[in-house]
Every structure is written in C-alpha cells, then in structure tokens.
NUGU-950885 format. One record per residue: y, z, x of N, C-alpha, C in turn; residue in three letters. Coordinates in steps of 0.1 Angstrom, whole numbers, padded with zeros to 4 digits, always signed. Atoms other than C-alpha are relative to their C-alpha. Layout:
N
YZXYZXYZXALA ...
END
This chain:
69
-0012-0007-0005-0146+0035-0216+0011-0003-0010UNK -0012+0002+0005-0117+0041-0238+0010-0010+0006UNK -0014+0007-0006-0083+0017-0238+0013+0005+0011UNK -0008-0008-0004-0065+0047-0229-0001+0005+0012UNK +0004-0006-0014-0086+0060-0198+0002-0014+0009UNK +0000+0013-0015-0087+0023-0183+0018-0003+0000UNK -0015+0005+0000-0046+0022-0189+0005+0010+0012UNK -0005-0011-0009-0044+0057-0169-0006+0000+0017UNK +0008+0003-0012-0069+0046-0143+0009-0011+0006UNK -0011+0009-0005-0048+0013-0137+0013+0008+0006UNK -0008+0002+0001-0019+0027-0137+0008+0015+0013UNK -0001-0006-0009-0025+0055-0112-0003-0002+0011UNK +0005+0012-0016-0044+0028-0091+0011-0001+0008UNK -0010+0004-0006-0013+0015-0084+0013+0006+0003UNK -0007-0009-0006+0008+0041-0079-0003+0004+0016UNK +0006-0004-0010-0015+0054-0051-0001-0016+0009UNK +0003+0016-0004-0017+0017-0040+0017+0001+0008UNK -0014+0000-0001+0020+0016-0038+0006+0012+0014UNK -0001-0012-0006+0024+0050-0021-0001-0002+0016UNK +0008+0001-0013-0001+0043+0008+0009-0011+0007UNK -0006+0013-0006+0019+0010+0014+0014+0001+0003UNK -0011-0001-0002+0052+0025+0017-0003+0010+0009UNK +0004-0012-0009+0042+0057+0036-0006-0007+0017UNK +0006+0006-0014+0023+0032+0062+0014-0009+0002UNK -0011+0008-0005+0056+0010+0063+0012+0010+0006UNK -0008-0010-0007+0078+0038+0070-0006+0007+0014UNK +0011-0008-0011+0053+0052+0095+0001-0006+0012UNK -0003+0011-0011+0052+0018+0116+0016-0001+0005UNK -0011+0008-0007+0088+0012+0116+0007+0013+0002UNK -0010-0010-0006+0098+0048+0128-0010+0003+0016UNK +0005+0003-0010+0073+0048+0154-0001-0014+0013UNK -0006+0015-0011+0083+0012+0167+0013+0001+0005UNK -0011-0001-0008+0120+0025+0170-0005+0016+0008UNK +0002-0011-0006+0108+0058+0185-0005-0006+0014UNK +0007+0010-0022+0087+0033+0215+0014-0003+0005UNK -0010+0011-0006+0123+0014+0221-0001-0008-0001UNK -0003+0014+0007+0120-0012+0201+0013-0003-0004UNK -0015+0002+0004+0151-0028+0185-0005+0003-0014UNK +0004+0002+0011+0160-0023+0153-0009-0010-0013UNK +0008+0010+0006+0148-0057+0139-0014-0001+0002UNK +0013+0000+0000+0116-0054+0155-0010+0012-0006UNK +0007-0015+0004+0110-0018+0142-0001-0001-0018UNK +0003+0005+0015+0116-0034+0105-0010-0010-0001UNK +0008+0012-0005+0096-0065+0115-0013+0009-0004UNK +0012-0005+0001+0065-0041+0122-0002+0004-0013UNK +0003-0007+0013+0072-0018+0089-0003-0007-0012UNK +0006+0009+0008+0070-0051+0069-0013-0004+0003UNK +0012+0005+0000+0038-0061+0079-0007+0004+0002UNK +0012-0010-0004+0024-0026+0081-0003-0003-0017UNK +0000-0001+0016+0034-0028+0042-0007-0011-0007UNK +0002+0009+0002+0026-0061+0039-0019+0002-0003UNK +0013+0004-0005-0011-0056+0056-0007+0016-0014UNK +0001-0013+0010-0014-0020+0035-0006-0005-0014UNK +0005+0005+0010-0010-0038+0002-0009-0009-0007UNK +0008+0009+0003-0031-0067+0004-0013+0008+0005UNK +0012-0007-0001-0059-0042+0016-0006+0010-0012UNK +0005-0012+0014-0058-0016-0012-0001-0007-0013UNK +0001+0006+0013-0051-0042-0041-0010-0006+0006UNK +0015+0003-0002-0086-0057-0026-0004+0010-0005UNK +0012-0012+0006-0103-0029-0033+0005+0008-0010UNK -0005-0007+0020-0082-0016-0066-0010-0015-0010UNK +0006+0004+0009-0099-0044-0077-0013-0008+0000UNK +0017-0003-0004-0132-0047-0064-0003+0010-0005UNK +0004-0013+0007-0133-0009-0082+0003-0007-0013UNK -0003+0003+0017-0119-0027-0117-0009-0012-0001UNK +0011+0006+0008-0141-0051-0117-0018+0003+0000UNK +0010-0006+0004-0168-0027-0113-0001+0010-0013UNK +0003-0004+0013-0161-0012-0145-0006-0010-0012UNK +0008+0014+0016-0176-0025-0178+0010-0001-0008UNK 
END
C-alpha cells in the first residue's frame, strides 16, 4: 500500500474517530439536562460519553492499522 493511501486512511480514521466522540458527548450531556439533571452533572455525563467513545474507536482504529501490512 502506498505512503500516500496509509496517510489518507489515518488521517480520516481519526477524523471519524473524533466525530463519533464529540457527537456522543453532546448527545449525553443534552439528554442528561433534558432528564433534570444539573448542569454539572449533564457535563459530567458528556465527558465520559466522550471519554468512553474515544478509548473505544481508537481500540479499534488500531486493531484495523495493525491489520494492514
């Protein structure tokens, strides 16, 4: 595989990596103040949707790169 294809593969990994992890952080902490949560607890959740988000997709961004050759 080209230098060029594995720079565009990376580099849209983590875009979409990124993406998914802010979209689920916003997601949690508008649906925690929407229950009647407080504010701090409705950030609280959105960090550790983001939190749990990213350490799940960068697992498997690179469980997929180190299945390349």
């Amino acid at each position: 595989m080209p230098l060029e294809a594995v720079v565009v593969l990376i580099v849209v990994t983590v875009a979409l990596v990124l993406l998914i992890a802010v979209l689920s952080a916003v997601m949690a902490a508008l649906l925690a103040s929407r229950s009647g949560a407080p504010i701090s607890s409705a950030l609280l959740q959105g960090g550790m949707a983001f939190g749990a988000a990213l350490s799940l997709l960068a697992l498997l961004a690179s469980t997929i790169a180190g299945l390349l050759p």
